[in-house]
C-alpha positions as CSV (number, residue, x, y, z in Angstrom):
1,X,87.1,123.8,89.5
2,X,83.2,122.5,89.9
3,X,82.3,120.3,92.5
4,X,81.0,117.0,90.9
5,X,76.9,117.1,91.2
6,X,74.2,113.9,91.6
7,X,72.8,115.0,88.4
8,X,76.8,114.9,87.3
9,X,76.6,111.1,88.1
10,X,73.2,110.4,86.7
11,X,74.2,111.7,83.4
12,X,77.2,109.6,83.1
13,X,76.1,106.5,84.6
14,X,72.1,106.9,82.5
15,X,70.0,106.5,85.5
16,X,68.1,109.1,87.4
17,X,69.3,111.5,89.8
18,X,67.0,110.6,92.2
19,X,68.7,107.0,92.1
20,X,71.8,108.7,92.7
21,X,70.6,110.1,95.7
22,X,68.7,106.9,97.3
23,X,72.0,104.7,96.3
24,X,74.6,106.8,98.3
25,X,71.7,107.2,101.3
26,X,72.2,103.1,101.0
27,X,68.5,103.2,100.2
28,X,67.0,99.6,100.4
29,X,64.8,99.7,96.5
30,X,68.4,100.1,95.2
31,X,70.2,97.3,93.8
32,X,73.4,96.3,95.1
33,X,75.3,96.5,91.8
34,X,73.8,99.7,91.0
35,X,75.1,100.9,94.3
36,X,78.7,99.7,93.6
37,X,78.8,101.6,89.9
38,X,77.3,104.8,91.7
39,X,79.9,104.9,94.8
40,X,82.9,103.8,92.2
41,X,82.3,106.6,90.2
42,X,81.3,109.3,92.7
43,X,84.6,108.4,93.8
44,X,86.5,109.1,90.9
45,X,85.0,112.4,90.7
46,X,85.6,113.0,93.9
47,X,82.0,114.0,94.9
48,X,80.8,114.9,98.1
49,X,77.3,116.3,99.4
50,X,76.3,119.9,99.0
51,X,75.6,120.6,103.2
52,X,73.0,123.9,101.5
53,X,71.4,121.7,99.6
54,X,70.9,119.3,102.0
55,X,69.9,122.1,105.0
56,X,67.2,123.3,102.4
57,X,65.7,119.6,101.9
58,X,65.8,119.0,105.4
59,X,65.5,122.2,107.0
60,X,68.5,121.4,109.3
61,X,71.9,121.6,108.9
62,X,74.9,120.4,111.5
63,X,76.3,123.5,112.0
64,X,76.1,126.3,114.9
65,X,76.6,129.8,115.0
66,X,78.8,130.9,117.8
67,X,78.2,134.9,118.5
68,X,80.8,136.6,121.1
69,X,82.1,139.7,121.7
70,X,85.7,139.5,120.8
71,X,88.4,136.2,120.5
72,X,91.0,138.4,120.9
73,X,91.2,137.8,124.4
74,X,92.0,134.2,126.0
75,X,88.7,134.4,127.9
76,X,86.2,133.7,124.6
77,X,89.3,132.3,122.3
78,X,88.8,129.5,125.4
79,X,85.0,129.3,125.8
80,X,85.0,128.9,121.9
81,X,87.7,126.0,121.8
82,X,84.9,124.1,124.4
83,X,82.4,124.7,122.0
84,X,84.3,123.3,119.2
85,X,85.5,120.4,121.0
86,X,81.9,119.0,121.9
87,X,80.7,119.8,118.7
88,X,83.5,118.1,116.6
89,X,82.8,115.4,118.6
90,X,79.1,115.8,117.7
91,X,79.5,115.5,113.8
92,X,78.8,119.2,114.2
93,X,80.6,122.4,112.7
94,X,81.0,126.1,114.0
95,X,80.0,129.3,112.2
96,X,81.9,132.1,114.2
97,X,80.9,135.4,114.6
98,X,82.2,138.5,116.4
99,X,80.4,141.3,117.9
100,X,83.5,143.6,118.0
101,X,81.5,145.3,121.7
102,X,78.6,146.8,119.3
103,X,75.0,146.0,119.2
104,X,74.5,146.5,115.8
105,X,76.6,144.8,114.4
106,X,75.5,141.4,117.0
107,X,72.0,141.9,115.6
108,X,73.6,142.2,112.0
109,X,75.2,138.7,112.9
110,X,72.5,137.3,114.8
111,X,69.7,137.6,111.4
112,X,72.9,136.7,109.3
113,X,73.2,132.9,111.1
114,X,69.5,132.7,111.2
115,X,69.5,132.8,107.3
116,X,72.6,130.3,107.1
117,X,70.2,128.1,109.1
118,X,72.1,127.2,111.4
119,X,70.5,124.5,113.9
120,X,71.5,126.7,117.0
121,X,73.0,129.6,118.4
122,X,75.3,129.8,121.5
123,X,75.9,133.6,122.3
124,X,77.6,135.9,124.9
125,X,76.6,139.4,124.5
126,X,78.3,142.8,123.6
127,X,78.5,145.3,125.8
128,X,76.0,147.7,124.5
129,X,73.4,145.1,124.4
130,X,70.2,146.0,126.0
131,X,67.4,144.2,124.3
132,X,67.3,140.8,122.9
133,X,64.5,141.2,120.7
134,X,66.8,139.6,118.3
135,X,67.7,136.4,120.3
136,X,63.6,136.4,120.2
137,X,63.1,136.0,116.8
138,X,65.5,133.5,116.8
139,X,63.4,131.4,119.2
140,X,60.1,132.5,117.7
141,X,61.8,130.6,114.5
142,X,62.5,127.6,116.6
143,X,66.3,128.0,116.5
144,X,67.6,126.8,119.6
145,X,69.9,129.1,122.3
146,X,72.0,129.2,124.9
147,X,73.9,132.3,126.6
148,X,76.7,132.1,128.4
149,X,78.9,134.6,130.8
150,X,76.9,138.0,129.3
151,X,73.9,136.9,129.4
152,X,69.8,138.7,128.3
153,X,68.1,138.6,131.3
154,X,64.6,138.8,129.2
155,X,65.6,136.0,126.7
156,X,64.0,132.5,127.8
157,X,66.6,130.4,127.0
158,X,69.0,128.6,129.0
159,X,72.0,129.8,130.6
160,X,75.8,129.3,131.4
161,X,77.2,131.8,133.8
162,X,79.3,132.0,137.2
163,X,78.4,133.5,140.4
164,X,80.0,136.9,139.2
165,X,78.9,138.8,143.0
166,X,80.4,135.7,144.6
167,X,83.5,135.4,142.9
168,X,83.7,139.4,143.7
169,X,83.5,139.2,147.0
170,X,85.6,136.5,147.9
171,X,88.3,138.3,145.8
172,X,88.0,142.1,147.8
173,X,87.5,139.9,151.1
174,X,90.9,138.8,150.1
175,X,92.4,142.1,149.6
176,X,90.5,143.2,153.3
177,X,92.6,140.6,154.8
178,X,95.6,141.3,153.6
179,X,95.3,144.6,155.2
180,X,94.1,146.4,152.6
181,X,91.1,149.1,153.3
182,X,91.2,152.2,150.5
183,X,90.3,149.7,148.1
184,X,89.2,150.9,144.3
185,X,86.9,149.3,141.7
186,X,87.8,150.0,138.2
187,X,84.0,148.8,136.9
188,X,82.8,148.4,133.5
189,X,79.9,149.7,131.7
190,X,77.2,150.5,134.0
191,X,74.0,148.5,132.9
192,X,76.2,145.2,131.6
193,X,74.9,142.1,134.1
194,X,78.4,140.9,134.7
195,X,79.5,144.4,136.2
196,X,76.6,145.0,138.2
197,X,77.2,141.7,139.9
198,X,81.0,142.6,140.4
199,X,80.4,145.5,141.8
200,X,77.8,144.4,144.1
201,X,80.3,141.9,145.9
202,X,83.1,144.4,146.0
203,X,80.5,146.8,147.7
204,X,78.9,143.9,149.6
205,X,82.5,142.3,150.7
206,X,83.8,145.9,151.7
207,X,80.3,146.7,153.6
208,X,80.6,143.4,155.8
209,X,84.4,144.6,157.3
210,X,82.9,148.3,157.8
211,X,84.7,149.9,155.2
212,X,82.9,152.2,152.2
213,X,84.3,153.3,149.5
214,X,85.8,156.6,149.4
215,X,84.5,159.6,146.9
216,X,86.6,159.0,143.7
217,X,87.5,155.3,144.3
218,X,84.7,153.6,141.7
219,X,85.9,154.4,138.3
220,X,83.7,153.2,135.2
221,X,84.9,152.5,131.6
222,X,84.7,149.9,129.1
223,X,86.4,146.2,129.4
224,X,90.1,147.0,127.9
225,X,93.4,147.5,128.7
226,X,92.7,151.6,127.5
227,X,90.1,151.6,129.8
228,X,92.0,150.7,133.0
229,X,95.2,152.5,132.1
230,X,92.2,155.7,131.3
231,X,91.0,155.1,134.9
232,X,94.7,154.8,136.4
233,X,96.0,158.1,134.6
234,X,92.7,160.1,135.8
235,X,93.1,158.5,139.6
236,X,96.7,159.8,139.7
237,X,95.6,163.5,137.9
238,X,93.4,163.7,140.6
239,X,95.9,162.7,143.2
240,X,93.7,159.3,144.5
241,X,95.7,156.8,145.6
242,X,93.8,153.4,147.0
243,X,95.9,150.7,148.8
244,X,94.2,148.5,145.7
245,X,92.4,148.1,143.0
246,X,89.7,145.2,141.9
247,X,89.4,145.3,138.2
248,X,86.6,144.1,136.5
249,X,88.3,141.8,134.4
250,X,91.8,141.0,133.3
251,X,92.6,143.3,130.4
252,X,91.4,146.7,132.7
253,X,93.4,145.2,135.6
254,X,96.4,145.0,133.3
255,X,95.7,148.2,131.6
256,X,95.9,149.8,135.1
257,X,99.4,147.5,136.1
258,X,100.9,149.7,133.5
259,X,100.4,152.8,134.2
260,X,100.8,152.1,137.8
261,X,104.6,150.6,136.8
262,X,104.9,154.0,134.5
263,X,104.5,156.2,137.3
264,X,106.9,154.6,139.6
265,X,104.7,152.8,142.2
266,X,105.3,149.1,143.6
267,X,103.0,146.8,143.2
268,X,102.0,145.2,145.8
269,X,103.8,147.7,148.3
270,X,102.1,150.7,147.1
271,X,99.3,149.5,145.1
272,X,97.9,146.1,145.1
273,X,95.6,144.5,142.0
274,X,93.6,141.8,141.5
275,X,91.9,141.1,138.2
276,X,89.1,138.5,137.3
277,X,89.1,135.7,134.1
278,X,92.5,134.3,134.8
279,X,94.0,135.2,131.0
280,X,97.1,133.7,130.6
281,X,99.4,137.3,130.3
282,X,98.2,137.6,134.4
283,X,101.1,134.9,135.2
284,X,103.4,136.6,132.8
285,X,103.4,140.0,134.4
286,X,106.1,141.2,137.3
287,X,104.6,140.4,140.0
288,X,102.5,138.0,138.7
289,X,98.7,139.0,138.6
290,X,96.2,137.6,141.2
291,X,93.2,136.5,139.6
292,X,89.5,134.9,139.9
293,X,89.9,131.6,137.6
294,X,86.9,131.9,135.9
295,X,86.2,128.3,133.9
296,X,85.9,129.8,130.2
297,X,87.2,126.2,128.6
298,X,84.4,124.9,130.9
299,X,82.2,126.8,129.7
300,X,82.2,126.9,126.6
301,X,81.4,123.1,126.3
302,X,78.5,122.7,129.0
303,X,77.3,125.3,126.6
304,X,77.3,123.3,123.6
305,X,76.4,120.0,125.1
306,X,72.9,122.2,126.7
307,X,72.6,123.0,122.7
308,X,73.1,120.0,121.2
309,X,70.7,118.1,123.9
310,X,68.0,121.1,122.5
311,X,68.5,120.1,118.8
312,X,68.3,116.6,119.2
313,X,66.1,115.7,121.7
314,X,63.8,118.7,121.1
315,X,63.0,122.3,122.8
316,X,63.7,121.8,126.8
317,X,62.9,123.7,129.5
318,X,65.4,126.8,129.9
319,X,67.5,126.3,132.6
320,X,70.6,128.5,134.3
321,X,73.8,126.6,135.1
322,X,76.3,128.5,137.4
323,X,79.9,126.7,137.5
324,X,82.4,127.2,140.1
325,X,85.3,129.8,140.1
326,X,88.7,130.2,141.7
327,X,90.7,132.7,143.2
328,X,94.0,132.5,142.4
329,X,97.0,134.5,144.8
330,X,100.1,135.6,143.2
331,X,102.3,138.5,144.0
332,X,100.2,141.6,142.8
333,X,98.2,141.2,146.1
């Protein structure tokens, strides 16, 4: 069925389309029982505005493109839910798009909101990513930006992250104190700035009590479940054993929980684990998981206020907001 069109109403009604227009904009020149025929009647026909149109008169439209890596996991299904709360409450609508881990396909997305004209973009990076000539030409076009979590390092824009080599430390120091010293890293892919800064503080934490880790004990793969149980199954093969393991994130820490459970070890007594992102399965799992609480909710909406101020008030100066994470002790550690 087609949508009812001004031109729809000015037909029917005999006045000019541009009329139309000015009379349900509650344009002043208008007359007032103009105004009532043209609102009855775009009524009946149950018209509403065409938002292309519109973004091509104005150049501006009230909706933002949201760019991730995956919403499978709670950690961006959460972030995302903040980002549509402040922009519902905004008047504003989301376009979301999904990276699926691969660089291409984030640059296929990126040029594909850019021609939707969106009025900004709020992204957190694949994986693979290593330049953001892409998120460039987004601000070369004046569409606003904001990163947040995986961030580009050589985009100017502003940023919404947590101390990732903090958070790090202050989870291995935990595991250090608890009396564990052969202490693993299953670390995600090498030049990603989110793993770096992990596996910083677990090197930094374990170099300030004396320890180093052992040949064999720093395992990198990618950010799944495959990749931890991967890392687990080659450890084992290999005949490594740490007291514990500090995942990267939540998915490889329980992606190593299971193959740990499959080949007959305890957790904590033999092995203890402690991911990072607080998912919701880690308080599901026997013994429950111990976690960093990273704020993804949070996040997701300081993000999209930081947008919205930079689409209406203007371009502001690129700024980097770090918000405050948790560790959280249950009985994998």
């Amino acid at each position: 069925m087609r949508h009812a069109t001004i031109v729809d109403i000015a037909k029917k009604l005999g006045v000019a389309p541009s009329t139309v227009s000015r009379a349900l904009s509650d344009h002043p020149d208008v007359k007032k029982s103009t105004k009532e025929r043209i609102r009855k009647l775009a009524k009946e026909l149950h018209y509403s505005p065409n938002p292309i149109a519109r973004s091509l008169k104005s150049n501006r439209t009230t909706t933002i493109g949201v760019l991730v890596p995956e919403i499978k996991h709670d950690f961006f299904a959460s972030a995302i839910s903040g980002i549509e709360e402040i922009a519902y409450q905004s008047g504003y609508t989301i376009i979301l798009c999904q990276s699926n881990e691969s660089y291409e396909r984030e640059v296929v997305n990126a040029h594909a909101l850019l021609h939707h004209r969106v009025a900004g973009v709020i992204v957190s990076i694949s994986q693979n990513t290593k330049s953001g000539e892409h998120f460039q030409d987004l601000l070369r076009r004046k569409v606003p930006l904001v990163f947040f979590d995986r961030v580009c390092d050589d985009v100017p824009a502003s940023k919404v992250v947590i101390d990732d080599c903090k958070s790090a430390h202050k989870a291995v120091t935990h595991l250090i104190e608890r009396g564990y010293k052969r202490i693993a890293h299953f670390a995600g892919p090498k030049e990603l700035g989110i793993c770096i800064r992990r596996k910083t503080g677990y090197l930094e934490a374990l170099k300030q009590r004396g320890l180093n880790p052992s040949d064999g004990l720093i395992r990198y793969g990618g950010l799944h479940e495959e990749d931890g149980y991967r890392s687990m199954v080659s450890m084992l093969a290999e005949n490594v054993i740490p007291d514990a393991i500090f995942a990267v994130n939540d998915p490889v820490a329980i992606g190593a929980f299971q193959k740990i459970k499959e080949a007959g070890l305890r957790i904590p007594e033999d092995i203890a684990i402690v991911g990072f992102s607080n998912n919701k399965i880690t308080a599901l799992v026997d013994p429950p998981l111990t976690t960093v609480n990273q704020p993804s909710f949070e996040m997701g909406k300081k993000s999209a206020q930081i947008l919205l101020d930079s689409i209406e008030n203007g371009t502001i100066e690129p700024k980097t907001f770090t918000l405050e994470t948790e560790l959280i002790v249950r009985g994998s550690t």
